[in-house]
Gaussian input, Z-matrix of N, CA and C with variables (Angstrom, degrees):
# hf/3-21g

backbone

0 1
 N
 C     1     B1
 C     2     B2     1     A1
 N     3     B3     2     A2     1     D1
 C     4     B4     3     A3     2     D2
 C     5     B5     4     A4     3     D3
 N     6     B6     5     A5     4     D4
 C     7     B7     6     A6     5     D5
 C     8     B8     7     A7     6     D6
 N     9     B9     8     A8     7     D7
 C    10    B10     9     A9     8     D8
 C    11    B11    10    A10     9     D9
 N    12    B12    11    A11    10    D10
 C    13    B13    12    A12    11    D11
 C    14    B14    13    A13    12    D12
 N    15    B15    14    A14    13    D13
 C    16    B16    15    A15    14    D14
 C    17    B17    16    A16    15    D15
 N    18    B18    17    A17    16    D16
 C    19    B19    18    A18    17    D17
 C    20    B20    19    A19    18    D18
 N    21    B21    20    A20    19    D19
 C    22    B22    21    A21    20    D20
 C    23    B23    22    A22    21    D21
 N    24    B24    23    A23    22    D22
 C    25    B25    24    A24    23    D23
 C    26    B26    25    A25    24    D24
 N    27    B27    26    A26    25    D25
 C    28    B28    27    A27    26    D26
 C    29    B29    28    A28    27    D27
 N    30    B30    29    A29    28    D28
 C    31    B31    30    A30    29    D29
 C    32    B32    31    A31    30    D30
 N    33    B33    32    A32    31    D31
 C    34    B34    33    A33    32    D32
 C    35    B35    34    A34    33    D33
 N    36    B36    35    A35    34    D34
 C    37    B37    36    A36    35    D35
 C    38    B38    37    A37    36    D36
 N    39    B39    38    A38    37    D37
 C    40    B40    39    A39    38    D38
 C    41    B41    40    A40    39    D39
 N    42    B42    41    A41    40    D40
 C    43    B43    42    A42    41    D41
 C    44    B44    43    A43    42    D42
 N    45    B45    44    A44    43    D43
 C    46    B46    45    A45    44    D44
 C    47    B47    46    A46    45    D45
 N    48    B48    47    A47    46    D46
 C    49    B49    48    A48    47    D47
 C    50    B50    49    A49    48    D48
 N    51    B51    50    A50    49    D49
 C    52    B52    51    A51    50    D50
 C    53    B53    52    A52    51    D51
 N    54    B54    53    A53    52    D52
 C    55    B55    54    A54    53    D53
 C    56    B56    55    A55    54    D54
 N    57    B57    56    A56    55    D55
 C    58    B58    57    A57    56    D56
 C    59    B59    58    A58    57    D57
 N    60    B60    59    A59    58    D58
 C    61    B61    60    A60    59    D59
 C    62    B62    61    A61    60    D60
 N    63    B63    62    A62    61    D61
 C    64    B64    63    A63    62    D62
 C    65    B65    64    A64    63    D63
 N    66    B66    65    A65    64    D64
 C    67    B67    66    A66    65    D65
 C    68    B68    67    A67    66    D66
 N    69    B69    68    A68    67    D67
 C    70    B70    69    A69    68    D68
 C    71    B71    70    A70    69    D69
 N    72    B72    71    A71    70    D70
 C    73    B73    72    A72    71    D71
 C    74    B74    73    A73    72    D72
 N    75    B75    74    A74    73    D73
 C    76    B76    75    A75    74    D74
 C    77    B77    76    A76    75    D75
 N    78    B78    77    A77    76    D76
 C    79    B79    78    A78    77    D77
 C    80    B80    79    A79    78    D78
 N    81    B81    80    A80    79    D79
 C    82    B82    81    A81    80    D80
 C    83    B83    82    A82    81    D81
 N    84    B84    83    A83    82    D82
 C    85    B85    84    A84    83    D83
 C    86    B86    85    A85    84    D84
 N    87    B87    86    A86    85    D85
 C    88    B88    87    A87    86    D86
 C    89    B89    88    A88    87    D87
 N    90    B90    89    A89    88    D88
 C    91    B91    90    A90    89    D89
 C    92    B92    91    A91    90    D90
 N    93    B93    92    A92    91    D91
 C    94    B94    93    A93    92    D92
 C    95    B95    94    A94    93    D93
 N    96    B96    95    A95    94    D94
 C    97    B97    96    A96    95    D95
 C    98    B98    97    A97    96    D96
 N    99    B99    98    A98    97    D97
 C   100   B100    99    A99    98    D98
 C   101   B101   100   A100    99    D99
 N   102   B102   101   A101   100   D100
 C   103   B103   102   A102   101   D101
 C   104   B104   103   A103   102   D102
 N   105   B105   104   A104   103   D103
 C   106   B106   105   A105   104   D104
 C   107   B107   106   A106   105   D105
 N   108   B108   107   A107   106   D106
 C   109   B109   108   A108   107   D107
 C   110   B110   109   A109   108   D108
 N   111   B111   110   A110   109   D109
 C   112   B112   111   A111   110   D110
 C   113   B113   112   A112   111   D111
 N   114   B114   113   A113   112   D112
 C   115   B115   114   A114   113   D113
 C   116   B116   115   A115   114   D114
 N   117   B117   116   A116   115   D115
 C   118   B118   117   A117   116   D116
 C   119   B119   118   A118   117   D117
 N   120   B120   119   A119   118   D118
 C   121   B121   120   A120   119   D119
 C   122   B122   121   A121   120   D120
 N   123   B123   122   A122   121   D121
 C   124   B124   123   A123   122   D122
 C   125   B125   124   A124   123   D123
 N   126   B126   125   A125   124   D124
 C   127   B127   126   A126   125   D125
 C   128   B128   127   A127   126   D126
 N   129   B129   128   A128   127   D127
 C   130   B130   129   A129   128   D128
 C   131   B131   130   A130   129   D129
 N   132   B132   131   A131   130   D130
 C   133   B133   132   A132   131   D131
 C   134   B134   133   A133   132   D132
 N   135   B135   134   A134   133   D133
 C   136   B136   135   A135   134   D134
 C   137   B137   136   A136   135   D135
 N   138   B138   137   A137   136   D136
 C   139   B139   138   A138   137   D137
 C   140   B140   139   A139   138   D138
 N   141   B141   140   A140   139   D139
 C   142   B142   141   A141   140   D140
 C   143   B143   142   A142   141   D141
 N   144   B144   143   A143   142   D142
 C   145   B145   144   A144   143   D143
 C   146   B146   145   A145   144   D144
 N   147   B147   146   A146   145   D145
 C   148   B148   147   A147   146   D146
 C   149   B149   148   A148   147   D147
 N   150   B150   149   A149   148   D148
 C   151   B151   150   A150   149   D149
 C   152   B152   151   A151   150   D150
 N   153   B153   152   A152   151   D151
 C   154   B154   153   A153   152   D152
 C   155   B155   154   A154   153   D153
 N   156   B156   155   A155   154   D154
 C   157   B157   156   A156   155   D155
 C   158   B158   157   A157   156   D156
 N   159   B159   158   A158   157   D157
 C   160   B160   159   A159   158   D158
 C   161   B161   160   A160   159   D159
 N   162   B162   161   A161   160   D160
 C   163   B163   162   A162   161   D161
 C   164   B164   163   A163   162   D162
 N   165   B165   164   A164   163   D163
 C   166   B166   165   A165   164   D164
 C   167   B167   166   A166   165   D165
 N   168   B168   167   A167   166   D166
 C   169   B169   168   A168   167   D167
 C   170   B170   169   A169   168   D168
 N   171   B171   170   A170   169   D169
 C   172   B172   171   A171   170   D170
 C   173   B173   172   A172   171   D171
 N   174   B174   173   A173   172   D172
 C   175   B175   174   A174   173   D173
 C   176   B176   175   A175   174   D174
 N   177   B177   176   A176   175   D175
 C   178   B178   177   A177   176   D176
 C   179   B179   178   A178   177   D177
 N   180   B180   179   A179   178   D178
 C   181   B181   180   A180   179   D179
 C   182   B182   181   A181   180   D180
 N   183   B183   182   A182   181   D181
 C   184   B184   183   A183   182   D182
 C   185   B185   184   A184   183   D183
 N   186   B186   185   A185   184   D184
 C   187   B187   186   A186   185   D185
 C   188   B188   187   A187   186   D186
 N   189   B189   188   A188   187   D187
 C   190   B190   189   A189   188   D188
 C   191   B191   190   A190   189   D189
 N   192   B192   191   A191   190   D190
 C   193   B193   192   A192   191   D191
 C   194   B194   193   A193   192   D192
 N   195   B195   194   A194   193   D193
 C   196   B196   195   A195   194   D194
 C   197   B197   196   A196   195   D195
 N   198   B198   197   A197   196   D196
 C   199   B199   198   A198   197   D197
 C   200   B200   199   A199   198   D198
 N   201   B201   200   A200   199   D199
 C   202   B202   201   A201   200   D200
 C   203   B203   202   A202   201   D201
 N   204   B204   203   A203   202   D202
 C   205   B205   204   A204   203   D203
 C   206   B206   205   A205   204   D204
 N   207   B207   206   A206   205   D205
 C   208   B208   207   A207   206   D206
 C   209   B209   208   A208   207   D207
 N   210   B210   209   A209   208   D208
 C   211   B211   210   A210   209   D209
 C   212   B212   211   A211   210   D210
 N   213   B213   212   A212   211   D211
 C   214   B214   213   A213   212   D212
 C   215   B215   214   A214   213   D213
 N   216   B216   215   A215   214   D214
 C   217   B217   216   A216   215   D215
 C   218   B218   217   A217   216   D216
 N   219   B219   218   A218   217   D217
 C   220   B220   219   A219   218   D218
 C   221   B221   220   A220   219   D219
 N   222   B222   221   A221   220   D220
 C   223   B223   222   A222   221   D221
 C   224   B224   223   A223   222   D222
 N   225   B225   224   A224   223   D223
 C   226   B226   225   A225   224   D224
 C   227   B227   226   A226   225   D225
 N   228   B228   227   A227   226   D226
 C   229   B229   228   A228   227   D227
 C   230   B230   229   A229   228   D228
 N   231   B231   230   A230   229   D229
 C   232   B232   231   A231   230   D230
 C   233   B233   232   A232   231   D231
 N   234   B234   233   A233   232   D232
 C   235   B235   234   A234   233   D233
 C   236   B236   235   A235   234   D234
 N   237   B237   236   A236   235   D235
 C   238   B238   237   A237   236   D236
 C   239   B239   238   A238   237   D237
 N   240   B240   239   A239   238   D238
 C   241   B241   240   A240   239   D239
 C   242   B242   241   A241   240   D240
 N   243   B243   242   A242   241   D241
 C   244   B244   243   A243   242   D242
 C   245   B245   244   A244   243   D243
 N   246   B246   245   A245   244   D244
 C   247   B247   246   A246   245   D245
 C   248   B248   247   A247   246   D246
 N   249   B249   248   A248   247   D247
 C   250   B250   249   A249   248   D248
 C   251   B251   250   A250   249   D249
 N   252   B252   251   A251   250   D250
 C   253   B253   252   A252   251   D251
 C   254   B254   253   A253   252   D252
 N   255   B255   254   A254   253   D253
 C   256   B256   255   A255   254   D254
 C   257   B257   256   A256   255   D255
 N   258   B258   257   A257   256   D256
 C   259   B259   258   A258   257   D257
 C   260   B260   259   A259   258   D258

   B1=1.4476
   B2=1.5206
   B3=1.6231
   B4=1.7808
   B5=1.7974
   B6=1.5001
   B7=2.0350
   B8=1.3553
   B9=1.7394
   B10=1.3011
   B11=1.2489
   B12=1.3954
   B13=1.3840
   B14=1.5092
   B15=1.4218
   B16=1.4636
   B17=1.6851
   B18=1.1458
   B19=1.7818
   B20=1.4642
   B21=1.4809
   B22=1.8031
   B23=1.3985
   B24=1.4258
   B25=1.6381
   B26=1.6798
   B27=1.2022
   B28=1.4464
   B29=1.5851
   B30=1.0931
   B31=1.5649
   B32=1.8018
   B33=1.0168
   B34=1.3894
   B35=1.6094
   B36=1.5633
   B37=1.3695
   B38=1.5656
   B39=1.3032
   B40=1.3894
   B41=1.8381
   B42=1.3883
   B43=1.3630
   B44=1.6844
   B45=1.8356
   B46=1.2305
   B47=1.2183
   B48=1.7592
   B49=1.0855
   B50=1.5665
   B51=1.7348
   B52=1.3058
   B53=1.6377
   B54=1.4842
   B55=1.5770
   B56=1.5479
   B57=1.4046
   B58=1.8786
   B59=1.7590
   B60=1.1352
   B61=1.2241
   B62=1.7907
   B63=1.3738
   B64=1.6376
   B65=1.2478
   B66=1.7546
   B67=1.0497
   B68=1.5835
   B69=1.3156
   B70=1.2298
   B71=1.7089
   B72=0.9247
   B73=1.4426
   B74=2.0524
   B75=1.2097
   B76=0.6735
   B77=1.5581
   B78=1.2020
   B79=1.4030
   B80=1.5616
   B81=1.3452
   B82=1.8167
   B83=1.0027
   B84=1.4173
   B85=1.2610
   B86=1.5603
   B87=1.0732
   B88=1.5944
   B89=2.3594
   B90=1.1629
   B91=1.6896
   B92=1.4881
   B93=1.4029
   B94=1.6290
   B95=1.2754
   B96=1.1693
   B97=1.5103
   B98=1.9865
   B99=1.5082
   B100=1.4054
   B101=1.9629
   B102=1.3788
   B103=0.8842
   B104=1.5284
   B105=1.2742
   B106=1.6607
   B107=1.7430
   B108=0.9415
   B109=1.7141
   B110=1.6639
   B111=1.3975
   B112=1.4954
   B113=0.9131
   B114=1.5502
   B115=1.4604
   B116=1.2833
   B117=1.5730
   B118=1.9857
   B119=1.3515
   B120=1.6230
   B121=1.3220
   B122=2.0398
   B123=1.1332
   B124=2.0403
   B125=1.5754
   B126=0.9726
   B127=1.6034
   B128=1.5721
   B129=1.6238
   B130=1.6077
   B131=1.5102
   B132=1.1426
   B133=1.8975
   B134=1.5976
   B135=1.3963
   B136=1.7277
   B137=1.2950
   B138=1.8665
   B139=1.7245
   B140=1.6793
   B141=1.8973
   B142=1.1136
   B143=1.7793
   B144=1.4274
   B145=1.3377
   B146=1.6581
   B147=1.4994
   B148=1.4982
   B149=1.6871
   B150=1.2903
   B151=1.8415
   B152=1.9413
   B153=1.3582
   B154=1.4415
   B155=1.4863
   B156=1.4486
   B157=1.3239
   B158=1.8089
   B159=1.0331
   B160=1.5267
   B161=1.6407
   B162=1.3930
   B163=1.3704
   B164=1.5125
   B165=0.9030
   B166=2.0673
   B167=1.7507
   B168=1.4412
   B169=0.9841
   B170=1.7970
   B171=1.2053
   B172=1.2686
   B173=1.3026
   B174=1.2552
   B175=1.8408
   B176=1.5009
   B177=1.1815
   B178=1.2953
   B179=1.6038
   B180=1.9250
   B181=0.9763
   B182=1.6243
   B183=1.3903
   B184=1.4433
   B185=1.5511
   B186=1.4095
   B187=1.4821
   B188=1.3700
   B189=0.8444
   B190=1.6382
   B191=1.5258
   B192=1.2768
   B193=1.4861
   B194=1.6367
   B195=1.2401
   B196=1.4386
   B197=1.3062
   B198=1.0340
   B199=1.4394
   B200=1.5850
   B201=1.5428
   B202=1.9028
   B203=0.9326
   B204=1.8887
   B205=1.5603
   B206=1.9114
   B207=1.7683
   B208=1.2409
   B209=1.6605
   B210=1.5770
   B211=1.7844
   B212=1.1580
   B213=0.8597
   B214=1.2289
   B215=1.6447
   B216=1.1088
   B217=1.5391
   B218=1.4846
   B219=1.1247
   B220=1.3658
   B221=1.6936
   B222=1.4766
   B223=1.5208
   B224=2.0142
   B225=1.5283
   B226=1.7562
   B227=1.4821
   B228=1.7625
   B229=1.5345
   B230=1.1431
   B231=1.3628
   B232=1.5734
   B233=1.8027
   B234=0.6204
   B235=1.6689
   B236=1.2316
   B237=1.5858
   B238=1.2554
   B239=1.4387
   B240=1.4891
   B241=1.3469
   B242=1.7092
   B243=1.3198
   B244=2.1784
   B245=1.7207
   B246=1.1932
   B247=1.7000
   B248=1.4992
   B249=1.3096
   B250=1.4092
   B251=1.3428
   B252=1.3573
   B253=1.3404
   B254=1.4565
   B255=1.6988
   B256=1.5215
   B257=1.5301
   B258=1.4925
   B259=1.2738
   B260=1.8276
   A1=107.94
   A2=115.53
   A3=112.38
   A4=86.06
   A5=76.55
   A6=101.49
   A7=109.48
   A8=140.63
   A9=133.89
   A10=95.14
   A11=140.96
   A12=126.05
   A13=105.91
   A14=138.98
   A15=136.37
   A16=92.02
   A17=139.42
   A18=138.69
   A19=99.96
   A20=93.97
   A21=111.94
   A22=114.27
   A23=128.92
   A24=122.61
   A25=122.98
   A26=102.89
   A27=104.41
   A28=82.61
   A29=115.82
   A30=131.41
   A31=112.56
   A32=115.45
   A33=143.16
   A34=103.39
   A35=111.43
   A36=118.21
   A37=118.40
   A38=124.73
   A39=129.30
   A40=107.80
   A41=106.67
   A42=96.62
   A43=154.85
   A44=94.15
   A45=87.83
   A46=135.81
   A47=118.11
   A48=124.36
   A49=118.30
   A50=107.11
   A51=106.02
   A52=124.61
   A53=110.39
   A54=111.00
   A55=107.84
   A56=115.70
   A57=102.12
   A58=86.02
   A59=142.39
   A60=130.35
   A61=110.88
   A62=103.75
   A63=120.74
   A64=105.51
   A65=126.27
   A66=152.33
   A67=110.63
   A68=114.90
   A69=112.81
   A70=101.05
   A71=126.72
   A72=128.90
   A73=104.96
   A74=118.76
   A75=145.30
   A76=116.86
   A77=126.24
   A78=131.44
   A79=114.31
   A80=98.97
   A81=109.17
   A82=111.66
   A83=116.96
   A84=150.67
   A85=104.57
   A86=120.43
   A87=126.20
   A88=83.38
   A89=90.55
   A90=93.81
   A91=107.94
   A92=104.23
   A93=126.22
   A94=121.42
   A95=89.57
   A96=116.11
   A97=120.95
   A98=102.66
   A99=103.49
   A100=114.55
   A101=136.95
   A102=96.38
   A103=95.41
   A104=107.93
   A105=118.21
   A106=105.25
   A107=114.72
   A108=134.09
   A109=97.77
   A110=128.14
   A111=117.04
   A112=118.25
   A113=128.00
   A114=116.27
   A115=130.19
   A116=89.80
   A117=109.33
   A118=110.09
   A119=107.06
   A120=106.95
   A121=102.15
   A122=90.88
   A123=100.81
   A124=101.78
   A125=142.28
   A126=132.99
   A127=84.89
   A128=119.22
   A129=91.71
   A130=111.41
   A131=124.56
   A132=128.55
   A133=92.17
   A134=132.29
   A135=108.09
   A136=129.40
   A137=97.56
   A138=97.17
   A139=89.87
   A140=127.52
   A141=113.19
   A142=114.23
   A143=110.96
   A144=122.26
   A145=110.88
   A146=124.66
   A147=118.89
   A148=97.44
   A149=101.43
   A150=100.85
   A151=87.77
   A152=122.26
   A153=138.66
   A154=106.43
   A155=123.49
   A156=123.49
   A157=131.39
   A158=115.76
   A159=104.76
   A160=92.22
   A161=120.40
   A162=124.23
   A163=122.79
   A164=143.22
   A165=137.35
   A166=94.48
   A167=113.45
   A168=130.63
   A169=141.23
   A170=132.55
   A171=111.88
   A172=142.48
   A173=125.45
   A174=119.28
   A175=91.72
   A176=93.43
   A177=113.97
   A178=87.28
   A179=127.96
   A180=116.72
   A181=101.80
   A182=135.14
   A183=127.48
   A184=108.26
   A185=128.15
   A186=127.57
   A187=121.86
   A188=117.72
   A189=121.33
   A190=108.16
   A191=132.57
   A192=162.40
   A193=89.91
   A194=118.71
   A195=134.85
   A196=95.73
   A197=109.35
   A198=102.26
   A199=127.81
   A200=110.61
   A201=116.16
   A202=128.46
   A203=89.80
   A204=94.48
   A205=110.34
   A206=100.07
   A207=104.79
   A208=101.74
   A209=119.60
   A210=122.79
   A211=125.69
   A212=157.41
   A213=173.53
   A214=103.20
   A215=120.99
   A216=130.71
   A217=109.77
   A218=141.28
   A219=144.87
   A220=102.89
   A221=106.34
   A222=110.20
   A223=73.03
   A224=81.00
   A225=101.58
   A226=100.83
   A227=91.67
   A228=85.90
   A229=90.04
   A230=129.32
   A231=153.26
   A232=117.41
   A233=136.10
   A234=143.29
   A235=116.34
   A236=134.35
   A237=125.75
   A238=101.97
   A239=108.76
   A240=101.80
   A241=120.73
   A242=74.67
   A243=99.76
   A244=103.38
   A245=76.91
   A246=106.12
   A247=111.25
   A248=125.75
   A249=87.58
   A250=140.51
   A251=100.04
   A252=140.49
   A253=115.72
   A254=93.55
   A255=113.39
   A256=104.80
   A257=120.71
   A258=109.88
   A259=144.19
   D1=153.75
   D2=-167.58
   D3=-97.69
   D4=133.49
   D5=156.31
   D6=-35.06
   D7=-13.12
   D8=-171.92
   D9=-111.70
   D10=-14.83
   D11=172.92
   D12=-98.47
   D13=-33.99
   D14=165.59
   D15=-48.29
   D16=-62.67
   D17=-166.65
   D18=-21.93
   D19=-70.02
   D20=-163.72
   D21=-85.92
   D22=15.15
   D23=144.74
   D24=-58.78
   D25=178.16
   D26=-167.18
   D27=-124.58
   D28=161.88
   D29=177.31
   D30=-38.37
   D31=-72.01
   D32=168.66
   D33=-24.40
   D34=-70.53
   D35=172.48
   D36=-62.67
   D37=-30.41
   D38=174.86
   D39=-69.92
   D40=-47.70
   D41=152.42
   D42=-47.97
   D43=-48.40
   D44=158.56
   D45=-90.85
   D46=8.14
   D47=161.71
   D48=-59.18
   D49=-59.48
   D50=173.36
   D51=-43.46
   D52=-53.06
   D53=-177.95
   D54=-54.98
   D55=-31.62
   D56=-167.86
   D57=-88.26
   D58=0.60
   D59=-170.58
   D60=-102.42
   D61=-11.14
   D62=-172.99
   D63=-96.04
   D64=-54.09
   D65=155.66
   D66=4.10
   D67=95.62
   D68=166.49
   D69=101.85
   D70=-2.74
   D71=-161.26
   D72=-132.02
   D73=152.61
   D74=-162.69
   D75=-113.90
   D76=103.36
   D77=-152.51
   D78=-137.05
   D79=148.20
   D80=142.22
   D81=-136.16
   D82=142.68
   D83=-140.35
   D84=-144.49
   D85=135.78
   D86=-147.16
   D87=-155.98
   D88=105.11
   D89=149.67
   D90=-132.65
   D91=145.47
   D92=158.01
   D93=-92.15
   D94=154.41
   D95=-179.07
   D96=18.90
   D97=69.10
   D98=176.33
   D99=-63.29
   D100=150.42
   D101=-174.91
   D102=-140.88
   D103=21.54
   D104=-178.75
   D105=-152.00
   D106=123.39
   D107=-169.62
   D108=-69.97
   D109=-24.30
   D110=155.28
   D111=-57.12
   D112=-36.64
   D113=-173.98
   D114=-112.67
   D115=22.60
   D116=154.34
   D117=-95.91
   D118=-18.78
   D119=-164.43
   D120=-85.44
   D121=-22.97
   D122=176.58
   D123=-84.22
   D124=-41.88
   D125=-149.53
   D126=-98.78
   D127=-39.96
   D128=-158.97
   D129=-77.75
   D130=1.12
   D131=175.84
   D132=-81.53
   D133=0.25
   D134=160.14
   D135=-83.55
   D136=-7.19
   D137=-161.43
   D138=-135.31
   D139=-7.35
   D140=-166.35
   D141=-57.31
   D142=-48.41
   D143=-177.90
   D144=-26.07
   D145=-32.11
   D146=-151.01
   D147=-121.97
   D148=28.32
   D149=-162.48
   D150=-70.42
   D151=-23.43
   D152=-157.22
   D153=-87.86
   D154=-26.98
   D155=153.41
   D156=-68.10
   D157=-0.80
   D158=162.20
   D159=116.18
   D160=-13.38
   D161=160.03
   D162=-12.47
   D163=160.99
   D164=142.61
   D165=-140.61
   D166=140.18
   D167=136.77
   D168=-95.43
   D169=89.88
   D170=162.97
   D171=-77.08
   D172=150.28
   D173=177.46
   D174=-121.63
   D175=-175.29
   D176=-167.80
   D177=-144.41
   D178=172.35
   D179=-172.74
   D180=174.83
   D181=107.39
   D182=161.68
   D183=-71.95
   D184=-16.52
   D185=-172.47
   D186=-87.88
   D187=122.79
   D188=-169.81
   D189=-80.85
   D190=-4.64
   D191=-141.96
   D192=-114.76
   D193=-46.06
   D194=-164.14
   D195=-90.58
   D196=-77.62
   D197=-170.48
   D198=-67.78
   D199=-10.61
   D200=138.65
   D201=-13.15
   D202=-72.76
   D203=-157.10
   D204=-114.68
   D205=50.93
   D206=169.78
   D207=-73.13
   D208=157.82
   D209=170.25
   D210=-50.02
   D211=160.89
   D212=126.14
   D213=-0.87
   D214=-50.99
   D215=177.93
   D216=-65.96
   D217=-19.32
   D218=-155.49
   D219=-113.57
   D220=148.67
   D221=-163.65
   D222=-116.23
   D223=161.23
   D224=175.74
   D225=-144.20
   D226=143.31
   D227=-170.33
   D228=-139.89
   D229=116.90
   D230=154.89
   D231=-25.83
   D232=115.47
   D233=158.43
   D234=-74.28
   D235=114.76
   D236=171.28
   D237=-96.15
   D238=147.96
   D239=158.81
   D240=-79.14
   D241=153.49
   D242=173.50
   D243=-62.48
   D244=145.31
   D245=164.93
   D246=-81.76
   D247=134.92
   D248=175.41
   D249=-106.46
   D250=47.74
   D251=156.09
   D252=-55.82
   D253=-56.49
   D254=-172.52
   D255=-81.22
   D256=-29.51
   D257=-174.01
   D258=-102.40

């Protein structure tokens, strides 16, 4: 599909674009820096269905709000900062 028709979807359609586009396929999936837990809570219903096929998703996240209220299924892994010794 062209970069000028993804522009002019509405959320809903960008979603179910992604899910029929994942569908059947086997992925990793890499997002940065989410920075509001609504809008983990909208994108991840395009790809949750296939988490059972061998899928991985990562996020990334400065919000501690976000990374709360990841599922029950999802591991979270803390970042300490460097010393700057270490860095």
């Amino acid at each position: 599909m062209k970069t000028e028709k993804l522009q002019h979807m509405g959320d809903k359609d960008l979603e179910r674009y992604l899910h029929e586009s994942l569908q059947e396929r086997s992925y990793l999936l890499v997002i940065d820096d989410i920075w509001k837990k609504e809008a983990w809570e909208s994108i991840k219903r395009a790809f949750y269905a296939h988490c059972n096929n061998g899928s991985k998703v990562i996020i990334t996240t400065h919000s501690k709000e976000v990374a709360e209220n990841l599922d029950e299924i999802t591991y979270d892994h803390q970042l300490l900062f460097l010393t700057f010794d270490k860095s």
